[in-house]
C-alpha positions in Angstrom: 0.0 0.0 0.0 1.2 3.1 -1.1 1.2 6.5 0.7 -0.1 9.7 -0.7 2.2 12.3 -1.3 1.1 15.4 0.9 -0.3 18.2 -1.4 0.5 22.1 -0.7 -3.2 21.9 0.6 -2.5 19.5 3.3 0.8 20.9 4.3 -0.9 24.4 4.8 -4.0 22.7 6.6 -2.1 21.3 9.4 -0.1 24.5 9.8 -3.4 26.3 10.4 -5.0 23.6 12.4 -1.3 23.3 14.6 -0.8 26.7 15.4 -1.4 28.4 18.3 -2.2 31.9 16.2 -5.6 32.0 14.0 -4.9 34.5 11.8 -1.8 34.1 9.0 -0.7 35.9 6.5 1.1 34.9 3.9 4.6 34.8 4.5 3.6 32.1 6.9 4.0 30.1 4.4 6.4 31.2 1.6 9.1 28.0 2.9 6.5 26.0 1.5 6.1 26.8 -1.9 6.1 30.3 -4.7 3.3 32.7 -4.0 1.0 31.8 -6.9 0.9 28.3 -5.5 0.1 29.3 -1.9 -2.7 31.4 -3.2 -3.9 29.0 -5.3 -4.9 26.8 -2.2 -6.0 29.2 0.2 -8.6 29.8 -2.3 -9.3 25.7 -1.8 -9.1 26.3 2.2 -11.8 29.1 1.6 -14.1 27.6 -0.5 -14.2 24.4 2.5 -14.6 26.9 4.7 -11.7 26.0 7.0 -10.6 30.0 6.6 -11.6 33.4 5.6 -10.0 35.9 3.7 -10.5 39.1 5.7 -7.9 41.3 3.9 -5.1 41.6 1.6 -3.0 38.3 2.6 -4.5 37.9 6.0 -6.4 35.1 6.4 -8.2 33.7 9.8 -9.1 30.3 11.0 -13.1 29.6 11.4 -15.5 28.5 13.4 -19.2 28.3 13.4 -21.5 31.7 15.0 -23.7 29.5 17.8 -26.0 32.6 17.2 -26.1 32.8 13.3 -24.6 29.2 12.6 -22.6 30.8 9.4 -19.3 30.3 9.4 -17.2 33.8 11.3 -13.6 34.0 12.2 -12.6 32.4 15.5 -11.3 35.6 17.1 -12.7 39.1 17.0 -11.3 41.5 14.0 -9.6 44.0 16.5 -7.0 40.6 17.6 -6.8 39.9 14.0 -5.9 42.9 12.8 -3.3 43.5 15.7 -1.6 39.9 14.6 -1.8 40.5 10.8 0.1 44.2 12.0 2.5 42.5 14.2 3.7 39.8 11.6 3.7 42.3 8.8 6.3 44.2 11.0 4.1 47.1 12.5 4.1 48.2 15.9 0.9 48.1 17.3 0.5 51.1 20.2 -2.0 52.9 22.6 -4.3 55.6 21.0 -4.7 58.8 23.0 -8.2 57.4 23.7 -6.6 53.8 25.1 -4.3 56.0 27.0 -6.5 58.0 29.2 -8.6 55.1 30.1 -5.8 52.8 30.7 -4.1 55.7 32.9 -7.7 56.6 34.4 -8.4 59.4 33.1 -11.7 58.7 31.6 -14.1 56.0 32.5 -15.1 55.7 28.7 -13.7 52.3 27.2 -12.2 53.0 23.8 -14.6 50.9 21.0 -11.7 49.1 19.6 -12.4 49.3 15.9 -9.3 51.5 16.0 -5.9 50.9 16.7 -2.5 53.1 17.1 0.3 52.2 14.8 3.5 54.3 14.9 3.3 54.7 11.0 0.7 54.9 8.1 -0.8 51.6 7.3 -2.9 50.6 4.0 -4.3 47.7 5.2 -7.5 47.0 5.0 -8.7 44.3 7.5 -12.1 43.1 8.5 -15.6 41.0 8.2 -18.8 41.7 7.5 -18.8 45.0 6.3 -17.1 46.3 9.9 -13.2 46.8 9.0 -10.6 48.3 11.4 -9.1 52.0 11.5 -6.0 52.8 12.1 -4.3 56.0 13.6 -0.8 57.2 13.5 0.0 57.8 17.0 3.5 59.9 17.3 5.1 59.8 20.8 4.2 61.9 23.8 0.4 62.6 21.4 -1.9 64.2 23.6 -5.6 63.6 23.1 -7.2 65.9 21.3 
């Protein structure tokens, strides 16, 4: 009995189903194989559901809404964008809002949908029609 040969498919299926992150973007897995090829099955992972594209090379592992029972990412889209930031090399920091709550300042809790970066950032990450904003924060900002 002969054993399949593992496809680029399977190889990036158990790195998603392995890792301890659930959101990837594609450098994850350039040691596997050319760009076009990588692509090529995440499109296959997508279209069984086992991922969702929720920007430009940033992908997220699923699960199924107990509420809606559609298929959503399994974090929320604030943690995925941070990640996708992180791993494309962006610093993720405080906005002014953040800051004054997490000093005490204000008992208002900062919604989220935005997050500081220390420089401009194009991507465009998010789900459902709600995407994240970012805002360049430059050090010692005060809030306006």
């Amino acid at each position: 009995m002969t054993k399949r040969k593992k496809t680029l498919e399977d190889k990036i299926r158990y790195r998603i189903k392995r890792s301890s992150y659930s959101t990837f973007v594609l450098s994850d897995f350039y040691d596997l194989s050319d760009r076009d090829q990588i692509l090529r099955a995440l499109r296959k992972l997508i279209k069984k559901k086992l991922i969702l594209r929720v920007g430009q090379g940033v992908y997220v592992r699923t699960k199924i809404s107990s509420v809606t029972k559609k298929i959503i990412p399994e974090q929320n889209i604030r943690d995925i964008a941070i990640v996708a930031l992180k791993k494309s090399g962006i610093d993720v920091v405080p906005t002014p809002y953040e800051q004054e709550y997490n000093d005490g300042k204000t008992t208002q809790v900062p919604t989220g949908i935005v997050i500081g970066v220390n420089r401009r950032v194009n991507k465009k990450i998010g789900f459902n029609g709600r995407f994240v904003k970012y805002e360049k924060v430059t050090p010692n900002q005060k809030h306006r």
